[in-house]
C-alpha positions as CSV (number, residue, x, y, z in Angstrom):
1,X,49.6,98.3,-120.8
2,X,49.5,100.8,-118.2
3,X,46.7,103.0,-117.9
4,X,49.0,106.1,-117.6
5,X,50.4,105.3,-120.8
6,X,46.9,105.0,-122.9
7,X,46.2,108.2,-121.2
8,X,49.6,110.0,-122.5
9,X,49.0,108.9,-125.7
10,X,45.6,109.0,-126.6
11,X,43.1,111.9,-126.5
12,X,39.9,111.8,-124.4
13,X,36.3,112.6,-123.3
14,X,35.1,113.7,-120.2
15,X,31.6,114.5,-118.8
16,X,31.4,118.3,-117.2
17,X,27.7,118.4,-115.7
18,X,24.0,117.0,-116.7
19,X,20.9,118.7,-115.6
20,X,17.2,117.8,-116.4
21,X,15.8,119.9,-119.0
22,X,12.1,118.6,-118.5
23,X,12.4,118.7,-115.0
24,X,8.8,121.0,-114.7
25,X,7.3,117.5,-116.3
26,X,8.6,114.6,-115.2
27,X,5.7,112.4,-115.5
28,X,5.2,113.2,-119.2
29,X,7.8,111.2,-121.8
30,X,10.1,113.7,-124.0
31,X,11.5,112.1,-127.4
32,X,12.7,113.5,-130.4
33,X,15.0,116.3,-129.6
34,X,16.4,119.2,-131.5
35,X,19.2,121.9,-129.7
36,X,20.0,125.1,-131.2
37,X,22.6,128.4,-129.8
38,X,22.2,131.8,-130.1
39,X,25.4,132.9,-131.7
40,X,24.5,136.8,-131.0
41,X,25.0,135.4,-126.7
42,X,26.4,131.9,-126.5
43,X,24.8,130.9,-123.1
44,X,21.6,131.0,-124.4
45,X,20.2,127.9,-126.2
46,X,16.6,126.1,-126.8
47,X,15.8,122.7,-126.6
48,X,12.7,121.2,-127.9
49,X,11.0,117.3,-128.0
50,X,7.7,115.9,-128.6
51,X,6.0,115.7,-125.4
52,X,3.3,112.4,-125.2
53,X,1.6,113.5,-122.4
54,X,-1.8,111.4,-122.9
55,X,-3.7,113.7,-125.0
56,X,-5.0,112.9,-128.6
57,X,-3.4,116.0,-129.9
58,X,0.5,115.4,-130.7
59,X,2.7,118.1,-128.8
60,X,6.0,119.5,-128.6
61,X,7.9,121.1,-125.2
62,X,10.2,123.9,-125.7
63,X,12.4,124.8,-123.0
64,X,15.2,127.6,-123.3
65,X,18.4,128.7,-120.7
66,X,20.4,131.8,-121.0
67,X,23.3,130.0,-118.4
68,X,24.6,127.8,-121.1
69,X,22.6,125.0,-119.7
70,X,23.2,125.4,-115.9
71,X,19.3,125.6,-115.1
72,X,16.2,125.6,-118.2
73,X,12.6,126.7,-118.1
74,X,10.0,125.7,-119.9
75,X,8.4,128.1,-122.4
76,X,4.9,128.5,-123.1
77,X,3.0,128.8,-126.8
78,X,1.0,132.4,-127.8
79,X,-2.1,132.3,-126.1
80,X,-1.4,130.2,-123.4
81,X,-1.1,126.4,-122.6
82,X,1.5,124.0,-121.7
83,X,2.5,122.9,-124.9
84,X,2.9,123.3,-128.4
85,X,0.6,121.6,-130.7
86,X,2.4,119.5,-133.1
87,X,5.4,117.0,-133.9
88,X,8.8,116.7,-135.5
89,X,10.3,119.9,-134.2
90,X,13.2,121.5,-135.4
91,X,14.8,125.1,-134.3
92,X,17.4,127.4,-135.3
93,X,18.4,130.6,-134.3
94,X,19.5,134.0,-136.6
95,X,22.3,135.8,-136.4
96,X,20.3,139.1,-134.3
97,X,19.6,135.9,-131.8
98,X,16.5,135.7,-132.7
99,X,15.0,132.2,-132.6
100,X,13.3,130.0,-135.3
101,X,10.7,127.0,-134.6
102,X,9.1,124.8,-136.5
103,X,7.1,121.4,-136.5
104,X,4.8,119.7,-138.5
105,X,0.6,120.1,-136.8
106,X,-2.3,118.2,-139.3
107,X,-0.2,118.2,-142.4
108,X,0.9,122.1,-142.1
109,X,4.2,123.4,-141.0
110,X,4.0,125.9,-137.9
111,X,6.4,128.4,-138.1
112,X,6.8,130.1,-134.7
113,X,9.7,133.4,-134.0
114,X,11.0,134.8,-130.8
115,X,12.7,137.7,-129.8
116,X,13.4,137.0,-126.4
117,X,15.9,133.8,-126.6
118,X,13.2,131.3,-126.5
119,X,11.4,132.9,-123.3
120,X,8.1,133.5,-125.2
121,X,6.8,132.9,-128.9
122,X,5.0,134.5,-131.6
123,X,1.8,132.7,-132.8
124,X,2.7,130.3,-135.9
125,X,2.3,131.3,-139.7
126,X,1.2,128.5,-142.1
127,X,3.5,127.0,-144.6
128,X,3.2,123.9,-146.8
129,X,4.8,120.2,-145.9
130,X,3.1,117.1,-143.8
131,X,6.4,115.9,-142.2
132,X,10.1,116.6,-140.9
133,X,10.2,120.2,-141.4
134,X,14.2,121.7,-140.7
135,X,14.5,125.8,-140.1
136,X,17.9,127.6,-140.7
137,X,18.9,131.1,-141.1
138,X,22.0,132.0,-143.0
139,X,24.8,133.5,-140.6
140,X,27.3,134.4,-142.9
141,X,27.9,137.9,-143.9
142,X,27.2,137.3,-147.3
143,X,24.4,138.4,-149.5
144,X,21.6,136.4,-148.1
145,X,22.7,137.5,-144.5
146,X,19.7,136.6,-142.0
147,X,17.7,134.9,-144.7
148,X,15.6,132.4,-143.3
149,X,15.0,129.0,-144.8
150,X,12.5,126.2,-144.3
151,X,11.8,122.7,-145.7
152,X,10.0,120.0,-145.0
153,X,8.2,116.5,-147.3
154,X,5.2,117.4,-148.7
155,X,2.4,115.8,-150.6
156,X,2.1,115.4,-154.0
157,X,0.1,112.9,-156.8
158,X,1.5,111.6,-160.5
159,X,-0.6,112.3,-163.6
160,X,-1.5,108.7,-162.7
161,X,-3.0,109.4,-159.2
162,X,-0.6,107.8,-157.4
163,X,0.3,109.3,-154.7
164,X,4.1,110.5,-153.2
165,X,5.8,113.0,-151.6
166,X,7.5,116.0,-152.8
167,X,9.9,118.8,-151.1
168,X,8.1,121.8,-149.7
169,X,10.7,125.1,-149.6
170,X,9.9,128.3,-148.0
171,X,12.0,131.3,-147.5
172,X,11.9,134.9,-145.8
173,X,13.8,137.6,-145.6
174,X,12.1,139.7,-143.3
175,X,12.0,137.7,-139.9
176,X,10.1,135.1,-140.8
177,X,6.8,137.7,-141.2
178,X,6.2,136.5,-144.7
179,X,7.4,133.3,-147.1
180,X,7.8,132.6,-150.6
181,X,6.9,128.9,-151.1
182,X,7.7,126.6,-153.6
183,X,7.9,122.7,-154.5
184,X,9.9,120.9,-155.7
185,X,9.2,117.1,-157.5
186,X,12.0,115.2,-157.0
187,X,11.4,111.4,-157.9
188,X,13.4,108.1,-159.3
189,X,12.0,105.1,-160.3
190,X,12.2,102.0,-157.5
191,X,13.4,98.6,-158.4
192,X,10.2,97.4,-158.7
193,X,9.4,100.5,-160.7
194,X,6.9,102.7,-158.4
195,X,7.7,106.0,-158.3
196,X,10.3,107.0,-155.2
197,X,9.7,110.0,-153.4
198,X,12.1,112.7,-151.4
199,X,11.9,112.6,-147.6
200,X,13.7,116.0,-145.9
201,X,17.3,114.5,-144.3
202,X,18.3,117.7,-143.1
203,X,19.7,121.7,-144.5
204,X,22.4,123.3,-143.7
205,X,24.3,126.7,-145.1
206,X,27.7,126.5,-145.9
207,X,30.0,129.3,-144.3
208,X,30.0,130.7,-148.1
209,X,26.2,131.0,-148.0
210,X,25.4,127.8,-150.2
211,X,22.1,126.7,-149.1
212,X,22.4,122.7,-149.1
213,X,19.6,120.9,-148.9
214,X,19.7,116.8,-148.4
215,X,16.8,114.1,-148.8
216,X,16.3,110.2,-148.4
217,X,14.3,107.7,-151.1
218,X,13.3,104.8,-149.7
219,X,13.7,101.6,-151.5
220,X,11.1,98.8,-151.1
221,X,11.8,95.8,-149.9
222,X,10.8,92.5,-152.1
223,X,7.5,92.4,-150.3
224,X,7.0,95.8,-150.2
225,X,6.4,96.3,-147.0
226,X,9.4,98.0,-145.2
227,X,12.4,99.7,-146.7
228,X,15.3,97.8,-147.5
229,X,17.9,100.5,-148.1
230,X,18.4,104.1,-148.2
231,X,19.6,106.4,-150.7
232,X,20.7,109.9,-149.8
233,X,20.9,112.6,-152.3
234,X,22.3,116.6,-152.1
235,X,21.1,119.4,-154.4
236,X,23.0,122.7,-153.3
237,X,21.6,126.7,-154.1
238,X,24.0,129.3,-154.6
239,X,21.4,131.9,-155.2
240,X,19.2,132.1,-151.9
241,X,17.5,128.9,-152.4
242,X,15.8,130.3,-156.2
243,X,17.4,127.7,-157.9
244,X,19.3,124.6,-157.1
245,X,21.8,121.7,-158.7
246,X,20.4,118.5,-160.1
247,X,20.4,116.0,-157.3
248,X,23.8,113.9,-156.5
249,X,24.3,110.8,-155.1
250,X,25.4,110.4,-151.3
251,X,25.6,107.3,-149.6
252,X,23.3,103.8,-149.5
253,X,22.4,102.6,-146.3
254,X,20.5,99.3,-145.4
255,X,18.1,99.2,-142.8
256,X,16.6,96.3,-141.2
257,X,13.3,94.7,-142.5
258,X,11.4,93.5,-139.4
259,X,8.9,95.7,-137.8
260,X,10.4,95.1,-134.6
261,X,14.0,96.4,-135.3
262,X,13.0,98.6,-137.9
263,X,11.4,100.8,-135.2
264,X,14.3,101.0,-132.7
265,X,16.7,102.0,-135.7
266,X,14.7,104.7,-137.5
267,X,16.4,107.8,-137.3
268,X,17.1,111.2,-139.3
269,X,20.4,111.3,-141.0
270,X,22.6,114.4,-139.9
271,X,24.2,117.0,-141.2
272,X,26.8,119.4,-140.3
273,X,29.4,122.0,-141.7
274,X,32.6,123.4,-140.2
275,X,32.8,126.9,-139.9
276,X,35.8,127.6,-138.4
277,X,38.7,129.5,-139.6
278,X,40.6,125.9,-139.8
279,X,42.0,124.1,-142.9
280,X,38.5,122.0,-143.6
281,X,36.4,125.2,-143.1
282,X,33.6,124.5,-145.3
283,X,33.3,120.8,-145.7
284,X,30.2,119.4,-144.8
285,X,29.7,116.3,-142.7
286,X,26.8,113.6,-142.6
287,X,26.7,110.7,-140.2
288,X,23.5,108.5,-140.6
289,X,22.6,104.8,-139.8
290,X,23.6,101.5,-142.0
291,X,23.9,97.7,-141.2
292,X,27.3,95.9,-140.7
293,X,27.3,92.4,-140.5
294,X,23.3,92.7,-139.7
295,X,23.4,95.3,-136.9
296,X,22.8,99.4,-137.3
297,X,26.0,101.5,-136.9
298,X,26.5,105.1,-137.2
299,X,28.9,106.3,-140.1
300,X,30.2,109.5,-141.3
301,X,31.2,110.5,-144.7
302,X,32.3,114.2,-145.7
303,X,31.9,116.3,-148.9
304,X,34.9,119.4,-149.7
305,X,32.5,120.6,-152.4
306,X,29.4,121.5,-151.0
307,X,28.0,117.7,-151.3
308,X,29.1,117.2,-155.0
309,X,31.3,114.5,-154.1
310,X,32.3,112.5,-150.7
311,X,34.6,110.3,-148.8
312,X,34.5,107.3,-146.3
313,X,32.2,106.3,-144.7
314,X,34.2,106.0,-141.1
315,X,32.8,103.7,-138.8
316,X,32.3,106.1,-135.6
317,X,33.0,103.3,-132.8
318,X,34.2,99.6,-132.8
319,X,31.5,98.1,-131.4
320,X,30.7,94.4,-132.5
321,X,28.2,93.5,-130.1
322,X,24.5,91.9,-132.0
323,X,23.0,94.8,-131.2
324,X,21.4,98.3,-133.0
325,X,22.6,101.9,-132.8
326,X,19.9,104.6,-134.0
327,X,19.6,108.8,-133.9
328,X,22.7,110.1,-135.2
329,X,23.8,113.5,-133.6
330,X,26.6,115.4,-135.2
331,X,28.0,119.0,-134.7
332,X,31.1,121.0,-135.4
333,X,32.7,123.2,-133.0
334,X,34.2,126.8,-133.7
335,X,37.9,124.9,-134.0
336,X,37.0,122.6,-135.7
337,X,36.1,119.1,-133.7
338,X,33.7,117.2,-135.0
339,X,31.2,115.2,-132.3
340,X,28.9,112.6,-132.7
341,X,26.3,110.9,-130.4
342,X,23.9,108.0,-130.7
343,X,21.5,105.7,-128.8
344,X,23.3,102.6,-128.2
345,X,21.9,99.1,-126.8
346,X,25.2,97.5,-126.8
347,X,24.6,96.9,-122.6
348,X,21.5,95.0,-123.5
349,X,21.6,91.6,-125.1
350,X,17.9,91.8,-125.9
351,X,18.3,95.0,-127.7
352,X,15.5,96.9,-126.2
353,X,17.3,99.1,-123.7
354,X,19.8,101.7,-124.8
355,X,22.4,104.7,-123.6
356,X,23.3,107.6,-124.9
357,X,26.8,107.4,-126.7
358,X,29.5,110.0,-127.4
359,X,32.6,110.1,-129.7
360,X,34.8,113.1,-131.3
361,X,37.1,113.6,-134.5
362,X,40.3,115.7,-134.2
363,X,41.4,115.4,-137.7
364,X,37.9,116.5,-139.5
365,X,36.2,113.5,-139.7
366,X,39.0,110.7,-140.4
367,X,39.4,108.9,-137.1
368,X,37.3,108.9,-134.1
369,X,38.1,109.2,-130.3
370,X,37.1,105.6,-128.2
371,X,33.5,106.4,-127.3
372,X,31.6,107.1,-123.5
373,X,28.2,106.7,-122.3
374,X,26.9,109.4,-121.2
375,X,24.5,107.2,-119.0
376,X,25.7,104.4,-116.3
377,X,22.4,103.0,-116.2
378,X,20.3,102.0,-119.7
379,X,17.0,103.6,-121.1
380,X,14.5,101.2,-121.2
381,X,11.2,102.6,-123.7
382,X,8.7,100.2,-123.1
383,X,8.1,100.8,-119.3
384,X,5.1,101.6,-117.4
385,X,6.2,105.4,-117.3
386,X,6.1,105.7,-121.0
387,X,3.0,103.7,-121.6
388,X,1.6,107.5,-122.1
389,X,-0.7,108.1,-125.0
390,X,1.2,110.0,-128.2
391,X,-1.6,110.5,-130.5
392,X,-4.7,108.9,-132.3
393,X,-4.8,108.6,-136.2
394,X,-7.7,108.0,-138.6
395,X,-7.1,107.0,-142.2
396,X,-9.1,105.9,-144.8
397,X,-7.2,102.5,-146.2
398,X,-9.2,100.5,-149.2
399,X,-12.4,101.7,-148.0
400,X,-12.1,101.0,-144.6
401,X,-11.6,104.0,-141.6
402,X,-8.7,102.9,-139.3
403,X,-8.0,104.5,-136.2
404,X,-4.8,103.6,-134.7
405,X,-3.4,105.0,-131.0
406,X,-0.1,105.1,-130.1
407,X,1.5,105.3,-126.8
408,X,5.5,107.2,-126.3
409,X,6.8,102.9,-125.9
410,X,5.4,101.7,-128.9
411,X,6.0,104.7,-131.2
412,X,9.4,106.1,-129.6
413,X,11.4,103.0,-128.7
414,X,14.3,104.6,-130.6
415,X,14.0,107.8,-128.5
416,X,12.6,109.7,-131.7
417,X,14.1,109.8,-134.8
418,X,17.0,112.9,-133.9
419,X,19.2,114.2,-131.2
420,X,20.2,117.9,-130.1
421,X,23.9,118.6,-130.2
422,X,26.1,121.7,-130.4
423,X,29.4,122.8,-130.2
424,X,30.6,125.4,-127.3
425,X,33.8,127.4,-126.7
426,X,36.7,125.5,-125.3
427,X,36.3,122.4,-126.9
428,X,33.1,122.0,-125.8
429,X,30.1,120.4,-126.8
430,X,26.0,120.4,-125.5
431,X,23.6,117.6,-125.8
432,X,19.8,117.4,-125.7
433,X,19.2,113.6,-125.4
434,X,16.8,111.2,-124.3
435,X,17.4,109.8,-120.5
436,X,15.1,107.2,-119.0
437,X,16.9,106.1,-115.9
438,X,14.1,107.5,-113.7
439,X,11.6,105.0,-116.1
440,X,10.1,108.4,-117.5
441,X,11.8,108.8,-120.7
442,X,13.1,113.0,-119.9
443,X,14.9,115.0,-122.1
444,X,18.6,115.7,-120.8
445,X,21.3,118.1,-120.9
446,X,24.9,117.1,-121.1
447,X,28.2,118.9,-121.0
448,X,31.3,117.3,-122.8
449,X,35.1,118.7,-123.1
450,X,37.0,116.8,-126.0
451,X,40.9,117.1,-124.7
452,X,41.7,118.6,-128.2
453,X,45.5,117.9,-127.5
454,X,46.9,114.4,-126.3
455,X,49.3,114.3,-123.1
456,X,52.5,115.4,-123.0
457,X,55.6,113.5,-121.7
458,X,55.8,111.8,-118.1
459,X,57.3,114.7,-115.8
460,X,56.6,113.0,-112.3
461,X,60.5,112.9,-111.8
462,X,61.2,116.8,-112.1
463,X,58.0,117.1,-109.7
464,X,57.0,116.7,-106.5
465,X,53.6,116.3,-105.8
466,X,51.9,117.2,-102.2
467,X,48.4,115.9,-100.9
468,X,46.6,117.3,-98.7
469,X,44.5,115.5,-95.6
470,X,41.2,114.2,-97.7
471,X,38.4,115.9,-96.3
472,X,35.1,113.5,-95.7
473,X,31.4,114.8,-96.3
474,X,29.1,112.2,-94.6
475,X,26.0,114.3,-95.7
476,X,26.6,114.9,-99.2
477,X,29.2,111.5,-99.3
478,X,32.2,113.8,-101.2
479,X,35.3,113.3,-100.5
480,X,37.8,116.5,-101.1
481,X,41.9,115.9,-101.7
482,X,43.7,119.2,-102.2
483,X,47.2,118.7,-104.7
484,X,50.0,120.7,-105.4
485,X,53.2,120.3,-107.1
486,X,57.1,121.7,-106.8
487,X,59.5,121.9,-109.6
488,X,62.3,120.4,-108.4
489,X,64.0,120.4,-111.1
490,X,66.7,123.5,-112.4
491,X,64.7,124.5,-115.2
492,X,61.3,125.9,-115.6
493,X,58.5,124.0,-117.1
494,X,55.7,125.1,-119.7
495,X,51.9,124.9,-117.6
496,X,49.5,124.2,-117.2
497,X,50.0,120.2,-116.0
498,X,48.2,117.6,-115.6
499,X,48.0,115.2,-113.0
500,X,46.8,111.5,-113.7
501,X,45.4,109.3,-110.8
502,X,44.8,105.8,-110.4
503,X,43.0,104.5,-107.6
504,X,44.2,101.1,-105.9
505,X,42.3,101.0,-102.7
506,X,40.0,103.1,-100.5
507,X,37.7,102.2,-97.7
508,X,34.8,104.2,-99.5
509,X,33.8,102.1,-102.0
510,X,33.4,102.9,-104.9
511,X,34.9,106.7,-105.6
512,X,33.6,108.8,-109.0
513,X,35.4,111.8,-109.9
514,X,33.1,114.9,-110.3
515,X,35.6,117.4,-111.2
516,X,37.9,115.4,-113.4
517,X,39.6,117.0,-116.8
518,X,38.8,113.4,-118.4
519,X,38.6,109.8,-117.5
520,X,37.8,108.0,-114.6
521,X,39.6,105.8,-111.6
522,X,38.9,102.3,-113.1
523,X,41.3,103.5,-116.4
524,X,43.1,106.8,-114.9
525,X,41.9,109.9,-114.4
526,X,43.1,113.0,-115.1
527,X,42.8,116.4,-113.9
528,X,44.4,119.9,-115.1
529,X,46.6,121.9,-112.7
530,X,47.1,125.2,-113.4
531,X,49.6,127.7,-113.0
532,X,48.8,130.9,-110.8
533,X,46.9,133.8,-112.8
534,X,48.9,135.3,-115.3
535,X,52.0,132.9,-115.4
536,X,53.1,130.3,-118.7
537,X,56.2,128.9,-116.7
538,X,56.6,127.3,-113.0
539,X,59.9,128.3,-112.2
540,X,62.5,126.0,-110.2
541,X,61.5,125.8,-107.0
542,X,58.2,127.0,-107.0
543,X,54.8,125.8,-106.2
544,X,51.4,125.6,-108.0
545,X,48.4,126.7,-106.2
546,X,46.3,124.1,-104.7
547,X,43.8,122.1,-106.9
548,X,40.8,120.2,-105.2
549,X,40.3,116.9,-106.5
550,X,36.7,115.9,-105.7
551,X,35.2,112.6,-105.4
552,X,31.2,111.3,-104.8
553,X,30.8,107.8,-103.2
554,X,28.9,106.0,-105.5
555,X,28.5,103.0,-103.4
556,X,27.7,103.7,-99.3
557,X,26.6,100.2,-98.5
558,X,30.1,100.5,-96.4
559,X,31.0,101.5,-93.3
560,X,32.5,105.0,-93.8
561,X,34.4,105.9,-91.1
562,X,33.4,109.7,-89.4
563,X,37.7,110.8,-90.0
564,X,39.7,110.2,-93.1
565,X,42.5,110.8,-91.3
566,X,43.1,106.7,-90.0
567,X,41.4,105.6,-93.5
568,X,42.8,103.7,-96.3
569,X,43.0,105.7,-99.2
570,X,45.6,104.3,-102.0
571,X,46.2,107.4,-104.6
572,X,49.5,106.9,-107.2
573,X,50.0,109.7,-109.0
574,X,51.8,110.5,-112.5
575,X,52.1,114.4,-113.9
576,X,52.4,115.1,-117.7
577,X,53.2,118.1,-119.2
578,X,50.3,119.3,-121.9
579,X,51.6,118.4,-125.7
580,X,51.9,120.8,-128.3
581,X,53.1,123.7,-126.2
């Protein structure tokens, strides 16, 4: 099939920009990233990660931009220092703009507040939990407007001394100044019947204010050893979080049982909610790891009553290779697109190294776009760069002390256990992911468009379609091809259009689009020409303004000659009209 026709047909993904986010650190590893976005100015957002960089104490990196990601600084903790101690951060913002962090330092939560969109912090206020703490602050306008709420696994012990985990919930209502705490026990018997405890999945608020609030159980293997499968239940508070619903039953996942593998694929289970003014405004989404024939895969199920009950799972790619996915991402734009990323190690036979992995729903949920890596090259964990101490720990374990230390390879070779992602305006979305292509695991940000509307009809025949002489760049090896098209036909057409490109042969080497709408040259690529300001129609006769197509030479192992005027360079082109309009 041509590629022009499974671009017309089929919606797509393309890659605007990526800029380092840890670029004041390179030579410490980042893993285990959270995102959030001020609502009260959308080009400001905070990124956090642990940072291993070789000291005993566990820390966490928070960096913030007010350019929607363009450029990021690194902020620094009350009193000083490069980091933040702790792990297992999390962050949220409030609807003023103000912005919430947590993580989990010595088995206590840090709760940290700033006023300043992440610039500078407040110093943290103590709450109860050992591990995974999530922070969200109600945006609606309803009744619990700006009420902050905190969660996280804590500690607990049966009349029996045997000893679990519980759920730790705190909430505030005046800025996070002051918390009323509570626990809750929350336990099922095993199959081997020991006592299950909750781990923290994640907590969300409904656009109606419903505080939802999701955990995991962890059932034991035969041996005992590593768990075999997953359960993940929902309770749901109507009232502010005072009380909530019994628990309900989500979803059972497997999980592999070797140490090796079991590592790679541990990950957080995510949860999102759509809060636009669509149809599905309200339902909530999950997407979390399970096995299929043997191999982790990310799915996504849905609830349209606030977790009581749910539907799928949908398998978010295809993929069939012997190999693991891990750290589900999920988020829900203002129309209503759902996104979803993931480490893959699909390009890796051994299933050590992986990329990061993207893939959208325009239908809420019920079928996914073909997924993109976000990364040519693969993210390999256990390297020299991330043989970086993470942290020492001392237990005492049947009498004896054990001390264990860690490095960021042998603890992170999943990346972490979650993944930042937002949506944007426009169709839109922003990642906070784990890049090790420079063989320092960094923390990235990436810019994708989902083309929320498939490709129109083939116009090319009521069009004609004017190149410019290509323009060469020795220094910066870009290549620059100016378009414009004609209506030649009698009637006017509907903009903007969109020009699709395939490339059959070029003296360059190997071309990559930089300022593509979607796609690129080895499957088509397209690119959006608009109309001049102000106009909806091009009229018969008349002439679009000139777009710049703009290529980088990936390859310049070539000669390139110094003119591109006596060069080969083999453009076709096709124009589509935009669908829906």
């Amino acid at each position: 099939m041509s590629p022009f026709a499974t671009l017309a047909q089929q919606p797509a993904i393309s890659i605007e920009h990526s800029t380092l986010i840890s670029a004041e650190d390179t030579s410490t590893p980042h893993v285990e990233s959270w995102l959030a976005r001020n609502p009260a100015d959308p080009r400001n957002l905070v990124a956090v990660a642990n940072a291993t960089a070789g000291h005993v104490q566990s820390e966490t990196a928070v960096y913030f931009t007010k350019d929607a990601g363009q450029s990021w600084h690194r902020a620094r903790p009350f009193g000083g220092g490069a980091y933040f101690h702790g792990t297992d951060p999390c962050l949220a913002f409030g609807p003023d703009g103000t912005a919430y962090y947590v993580n989990e330092d010595h088995e206590t939560i840090n709760f940290f507040h700033s006023s300043d969109k992440g610039e500078t912090w407040s110093s943290p206020i103590k709450l109860a939990g050992v591990d995974h703490p999530i922070v969200i602050a109600d945006g609606t306008s309803g009744k619990y407007h700006d009420r902050i709420y905190v969660a996280a696994t804590g500690y607990t012990y049966t009349a029996q001394g045997e000893q679990g985990s519980n759920i730790e919930f705190a909430v505030s209502d005046d800025g996070g100044n002051t918390f009323n705490q509570r626990s809750f026990l929350v336990q099922k018997k095993a199959a081997d019947t020991h006592l299950a405890f909750p781990s923290i999945t994640d907590l969300i608020v409904a656009p109606d204010g419903t505080v939802v609030l999701m955990y995991s159980i962890d059932l034991q293997a035969a041996d005992g050893k590593l768990p075999s499968s997953v359960d993940y239940l929902v309770m749901s508070s109507s009232n502010g979080g005072r009380t909530f619903t019994e628990p309900h039953h989500v979803a059972t996942a497997t999980a592999p049982t070797d140490d090796a593998r079991s590592i790679k694929t541990a990950s957080f289970a995510k949860a999102a909610v759509d809060a636009s003014s669509g149809p599905r405004r309200g339902r909530i989404f999950l997407a979390y790891q399970d096995l299929v024939d043997g191999w982790s895969r990310t799915k996504l199920i849905h609830s349209d009553d606030r977790g009581q009950t749910w539907e799928g799972p949908i398998a978010i790619s295809d993929d069939t290779s012997h190999t693991d996915q891990a750290v589900p991402g999920l988020a829900v734009s203002d129309n209503g697109i759902v996104a979803v990323t993931w480490y893959d190690r699909r390009s890796d036979p051994k299933n050590e190294c992986f990329q990061g992995y993207l893939s959208a729903s325009l239908d809420s949920g019920l079928t996914f776009l073909p997924a993109i890596a976000l990364q040519k090259a693969t993210t390999c964990p256990r390297v020299q760069g991330n043989e970086v101490l993470h942290g020492a720990y001392s237990q005492v374990d049947s009498g004896r002390h054990v001390y264990t230390i860690e490095t960021a390879a042998t603890r992170f070779p999943n990346g972490g256990e979650t993944q930042g992602l937002v949506g944007l305006e426009s169709n839109r979305f922003l990642l906070a992911w784990v890049n090790g292509e420079s063989g320092v695991m960094q923390l990235i940000s990436t810019t994708a468009r989902i083309q929320a509307q498939p490709l129109g009809r083939d116009i090319t025949d009521r069009l004609k379609t004017t190149v410019g002489l290509p323009q060469w760049d020795p220094a910066s090896h870009k290549l620059f091809v100016t378009v414009s098209v004609t209506n030649t036909s009698r009637n006017a057409i509907r903009g903007p259009l969109y020009l699709e490109s395939e490339l059959f042969g070029s003296v360059f080497g190997e071309l990559h689009p930089v300022n593509a709408f979607v796609g690129n040259l080895s499957s088509g690529t397209v690119w959006e020409i608009p109309l001049r300001a102000g106009e909806t129609l091009l009229a018969p006769g008349e002439t679009t303004p000139e777009t710049t197509l703009r290529f980088e030479v990936q390859d310049t192992t070539q000669s390139v000659p110094s003119k591109v005027g006596d060069s080969r360079l083999d453009l076709v082109f096709r124009i589509f009209e935009s669908n829906g309009r």
